[in-house]
N, C-alpha and C positions, 0 to 999 in steps of 0.2 A: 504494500500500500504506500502511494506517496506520504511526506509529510501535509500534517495539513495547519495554513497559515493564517492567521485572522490579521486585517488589516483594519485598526477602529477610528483615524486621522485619516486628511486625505492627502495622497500622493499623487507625485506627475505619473501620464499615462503611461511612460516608457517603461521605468522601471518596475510598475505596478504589471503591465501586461509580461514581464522578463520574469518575474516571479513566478505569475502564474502559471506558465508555459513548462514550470520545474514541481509544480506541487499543485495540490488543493488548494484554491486562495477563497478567501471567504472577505468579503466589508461586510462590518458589522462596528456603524458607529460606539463611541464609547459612551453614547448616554441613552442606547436603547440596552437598558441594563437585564432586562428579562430576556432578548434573544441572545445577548452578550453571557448568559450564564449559561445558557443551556449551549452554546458555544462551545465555553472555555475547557470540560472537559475532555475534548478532543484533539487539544491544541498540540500540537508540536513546536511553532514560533508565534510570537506576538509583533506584530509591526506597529510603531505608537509616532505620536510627537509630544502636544505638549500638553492636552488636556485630558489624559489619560491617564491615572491614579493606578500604577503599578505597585500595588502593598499588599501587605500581608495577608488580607480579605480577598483580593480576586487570585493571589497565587494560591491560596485555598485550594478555589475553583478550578484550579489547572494542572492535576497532579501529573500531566504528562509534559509539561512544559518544558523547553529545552535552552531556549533561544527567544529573549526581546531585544528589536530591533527598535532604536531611537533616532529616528528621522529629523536628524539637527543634532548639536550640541551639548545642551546643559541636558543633565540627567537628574535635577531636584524630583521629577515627578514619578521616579524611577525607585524604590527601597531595595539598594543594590546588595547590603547584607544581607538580605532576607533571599534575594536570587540568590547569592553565590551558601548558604546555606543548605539549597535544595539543588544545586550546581548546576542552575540554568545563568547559562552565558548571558552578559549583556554587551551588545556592541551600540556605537553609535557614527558620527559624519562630523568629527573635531573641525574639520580645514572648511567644511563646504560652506558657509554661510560670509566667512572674511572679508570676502572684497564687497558683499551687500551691507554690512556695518557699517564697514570702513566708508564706503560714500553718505550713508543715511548720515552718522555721525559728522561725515563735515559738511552735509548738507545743512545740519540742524543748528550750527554753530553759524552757519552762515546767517542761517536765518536770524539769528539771536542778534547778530554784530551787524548786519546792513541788513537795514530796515529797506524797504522796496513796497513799489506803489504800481499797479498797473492800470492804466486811464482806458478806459472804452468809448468816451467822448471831448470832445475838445475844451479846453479850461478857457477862461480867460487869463491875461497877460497878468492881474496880479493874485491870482489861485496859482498859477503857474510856478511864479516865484516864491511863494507861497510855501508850498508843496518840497520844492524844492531845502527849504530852509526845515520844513519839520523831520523831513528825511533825512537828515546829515547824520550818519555814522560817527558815534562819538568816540571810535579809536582803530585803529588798520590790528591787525594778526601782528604783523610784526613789532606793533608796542605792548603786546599781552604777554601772561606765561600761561600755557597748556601747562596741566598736571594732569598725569595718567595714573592712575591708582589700576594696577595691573598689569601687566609689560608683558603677557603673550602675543598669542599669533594676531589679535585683534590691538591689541594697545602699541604692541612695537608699531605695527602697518599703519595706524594715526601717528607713531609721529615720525614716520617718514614724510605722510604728506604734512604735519606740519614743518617738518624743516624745507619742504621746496615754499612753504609761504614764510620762512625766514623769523619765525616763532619760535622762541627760547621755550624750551620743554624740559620739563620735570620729571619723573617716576617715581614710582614705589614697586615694589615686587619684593617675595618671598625668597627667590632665587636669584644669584649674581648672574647678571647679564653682561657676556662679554662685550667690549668697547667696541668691536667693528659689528656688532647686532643694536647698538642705541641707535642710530641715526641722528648722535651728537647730542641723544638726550642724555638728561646728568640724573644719578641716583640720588634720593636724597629721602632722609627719615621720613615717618609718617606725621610729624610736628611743622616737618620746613613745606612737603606737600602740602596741608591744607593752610596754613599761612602765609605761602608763597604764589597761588594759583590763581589768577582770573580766570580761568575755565577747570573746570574737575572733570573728568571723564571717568569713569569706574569701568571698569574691565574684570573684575577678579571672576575666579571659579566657584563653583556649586558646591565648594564644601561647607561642611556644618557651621564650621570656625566662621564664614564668614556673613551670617545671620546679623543684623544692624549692626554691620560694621561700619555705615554712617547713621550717627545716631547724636542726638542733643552735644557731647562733651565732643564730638568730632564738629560737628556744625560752629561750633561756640569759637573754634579755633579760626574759622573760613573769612573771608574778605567780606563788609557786607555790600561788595557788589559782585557777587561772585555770581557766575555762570555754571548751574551747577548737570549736568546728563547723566542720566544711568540708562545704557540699552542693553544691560548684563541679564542680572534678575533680579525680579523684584525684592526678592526679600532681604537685599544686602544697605535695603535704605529702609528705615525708620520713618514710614510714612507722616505720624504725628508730628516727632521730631520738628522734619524736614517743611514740615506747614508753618512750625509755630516760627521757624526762622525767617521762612518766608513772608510771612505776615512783621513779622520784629525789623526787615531788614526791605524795604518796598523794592531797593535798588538791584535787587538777587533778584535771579530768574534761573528756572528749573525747569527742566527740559527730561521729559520722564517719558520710556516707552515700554516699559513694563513694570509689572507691580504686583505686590502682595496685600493681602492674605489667599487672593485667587483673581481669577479673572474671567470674565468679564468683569470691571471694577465694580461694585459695590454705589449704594446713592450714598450712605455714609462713608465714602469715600476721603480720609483728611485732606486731601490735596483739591476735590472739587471746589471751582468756586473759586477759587484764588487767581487772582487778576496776573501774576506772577509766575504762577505754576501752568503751563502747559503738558497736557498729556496727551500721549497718542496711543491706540491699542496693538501693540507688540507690531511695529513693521518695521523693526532697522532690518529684518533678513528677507523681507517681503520683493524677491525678486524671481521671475519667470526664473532663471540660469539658476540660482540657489536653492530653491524648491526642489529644482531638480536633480540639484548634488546630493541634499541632502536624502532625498530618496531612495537615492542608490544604497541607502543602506542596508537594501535587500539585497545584494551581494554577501556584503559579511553573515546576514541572514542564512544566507545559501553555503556559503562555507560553513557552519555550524552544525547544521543538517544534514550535512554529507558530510561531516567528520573532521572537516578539516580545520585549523587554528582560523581564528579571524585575524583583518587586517589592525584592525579598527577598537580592539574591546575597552571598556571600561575602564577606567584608571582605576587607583586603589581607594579607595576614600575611608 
C-alpha cells in the first residue's frame, strides 16, 4: 500500500500534484476537525504550514505517523519533543521564504521613512506646493542606524541591502558571525542595540528562550522615535508592552506583520487602534516564487517515507 498523506494548508499546485503522483494524498483543511480525525489515523505524513496545531492531542490521533512536513520556516506550531518522542520526523523549507522578507522588510521601512502621495487629479498651484512641503522625509537611510536583532539567513540579507543604501548597521546574535558574512555590520551587546537603533528589525528563531524577548524593560531602553518591525513571530514581542510605549512615545512607529496569542488577530487586540502601530496579516513571505519553495517540502516529505535521511529536518530545540 502506498503511504498515505494529508495535506491541511494550502500549497502550490506543483509540488502538491508531485506528491500525489508518489502516495495517497488527501486535503483535509485543519479546521474541519471531525473529517481531520477520522483522517488522522491512517496517516503516514502530515503536510502543514502555519495554522495547524501539531500537539500532543492530534498526535494522539495519529499512531501511525511518521513524517510532518512544514511548508515555510518557523516551527512554533509544531511540538517537536512530543514528535521526536514517538520518532516521527519533522522537516521543514529554512532558505525558501529569504528573498520575500528581505524585500517586504525594506519595503516597509521605506514606507515608514518616505512618506509618498499618489494624485489621480490635478491640484492647484498652491495644494501642489503644499503637498509637497507635508511630504518631506524627515531623514535619508544613510543618517539612520539599522539594528538587526538576529543575524541569520534573513537579518544578514537586510543588511547587505542596507549597506548598498550606505546605512551604519548594528546586530545582535547568539553566535559569532564571521567579518566577511557582516556586510560591514558591527556586533554589539543587547544594551548598545536597542539604545543605538532608529530602526529595530527582529529576526531571531522559534525557540522557547525567545518568548517577549521585546518586552517593557527592553522597550524602556529604545529611542522614543524608534522604528520598530517584527516579521519573525509573533510571540517574541510583548504585545501590551509594545502598545503602552507606543502610546508613551507618539514619535515611534511599529511596523508589525505577525503576532500573538494567534491569529487571525483578536478585536482585543493591544496594538488595534493605535494611530502609530501599523499591522498587516503575516505577508512578509506572501510571494507566488516562495509559496512555492516553500512547498516543496514535500520532497523531504518523500525522503522520509521511502526511508531515506531528509534534507531539510528540524533543528534541535
Amino acid at each position: 500500500m502506498p503511504p498515505f498523506v494529508i495535506q491541511t494548508e494550502d500549497l502550490d499546485p506543483e509540488p502538491a500534484s508531485w506528491l500525489a503522483e508518489r502516495c495517497e494524498f488527501v486535503v483535509c483543511p485543519h479546521d474541519q476537525e471531525a473529517r481531520l480525525a477520522e483522517l488522522l489515523p491512517r496517516a503516514d505524513g502530515l503536510v502543514v504550514r502555519t495554522y495547524t496545531l501539531v500537539n500532543r492531542a492530534l498526535l494522539a490521533k495519529a499512531p501511525k505517523l511518521r513524517v510532518v512536513g512544514r511548508a515555510g520556516v518557523a516551527l512554533e506550531n509544531i511540538d517537536i519533543p512530543a514528535c521526536r518522542e514517538r520518532g516521527i520526523e519533522v522537516v521543514h523549507t529554512p532558505s525558501a521564504n529569504t528573498r520575500a522578507v528581505v524585500e517586504y522588510v525594506s519595503a516597509i521601512i521605506a514606507d515608514a521613512t518616505r512618506p509618498r502621495l499618489y494624485l489621480d487629479a490635478a491640484v492647484p498651484p498652491a495644494q501642489w506646493h503644499q503637498l509637497r512641503r507635508d511630504y518631506l522625509g524627515a531623514r535619508e537611510l544613510n543618517e539612520m542606524t539599522l539594528g538587526i536583532w538576529g543575524f541569520g539567513k534573513i537579518g544578514s540579507a537586510i543588511a547587505r541591502v542596507a549597506a548598498a543604501m550606505d546605512m551604519r548597521v548594528i546586530y545582535n546574535d547568539l553566535l559569532e558571525i564571521p567579518p566577511g558574512r557582516r556586510s560591514g555590520a558591527e556586533p554589539v551587546p543587547v544594551d548598545r542595540l536597542l539604545a543605538e537603533s532608529d530602526i529595530l528589525s527582529v529576526h531571531v528563531d522559534f525557540r522557547e528562550q525567545n518568548r517577549d524577548l521585546v518586552n517593557a524593560a527592553a522597550l524602556a531602553r529604545c529611542k522614543p522615535g524608534l522604528l520598530f518591525l517584527n516579521t519573525s513571530r509573533g510571540f517574541v514581542v510583548d504585545a501590551a508592552a509594545l502598545a503602552a510605549f507606543l502610546r508613551n512615545n507618539p514619535g515611534a512607529t511599529a511596523m508589525i506583520d505577525v503576532h500573538d496569542p494567534h491569529e487571525p488577530i483578536p478585536a482585543g487586540y493591544p496594538l488595534l487602534g493605535l494611530p502609530n502601530a501599523r499591522l498587516s496579516p503575516h505577508l512578509a513571505s506572501g510571494t507566488t516564487r516562495a509559496k512555492r519553495n516553500m512547498s516543496w517540502v514535500v520532497r523531504d516529505v518523500w525522503r522520509v517515507l521511502n526511508g531515506e535521511k531528509p534534507e531539510f529536518p528540524a533543528p534541535a530545540v
